[in-house]
C-alpha positions, 0 to 999 in steps of 0.5 A: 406379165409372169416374166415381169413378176420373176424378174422383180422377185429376182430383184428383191432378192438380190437387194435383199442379199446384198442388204445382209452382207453389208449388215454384216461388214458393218458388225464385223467392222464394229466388233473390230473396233471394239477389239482394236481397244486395250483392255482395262489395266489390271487392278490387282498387283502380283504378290510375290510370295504367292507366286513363289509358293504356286511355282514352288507347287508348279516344280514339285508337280513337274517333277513328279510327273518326271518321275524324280521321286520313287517309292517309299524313300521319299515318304 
């Protein structure tokens, strides 16, 4: 009777592993395909004058941080 009791409760919980893991492949397989979608195109063009202000800023920071300038001849 105790031997029949251990090896349904070993049964129940390999089933119930078994169960879990195949939970998870199949959100893992949905997560995949929802990833393997392109995302929505943007709506929004790039306008050329802001990009061209924001690298003019980009080069100046960089060239500060190089050290291009010095002290009070740039002011």
């Amino acid at each position: 009777m105790q031997n029949e009791k251990k090896k349904a409760a070993a049964i129940a919980a390999v089933m119930a592993y078994l169960k879990t893991e195949e939970e998870i492949v199949a959100a893992g397989a949905a997560a995949a395909h929802a990833a393997a979608q392109p995302p929505p195109a943007a709506a929004v063009s790039v306008g050329m004058w802001g990009l061209s202000g924001r690298q003019a800023v980009m080069h100046m920071r960089s060239m500060m941080q190089m050290k291009s300038f010095h002290g009070a001849r740039c002011r």
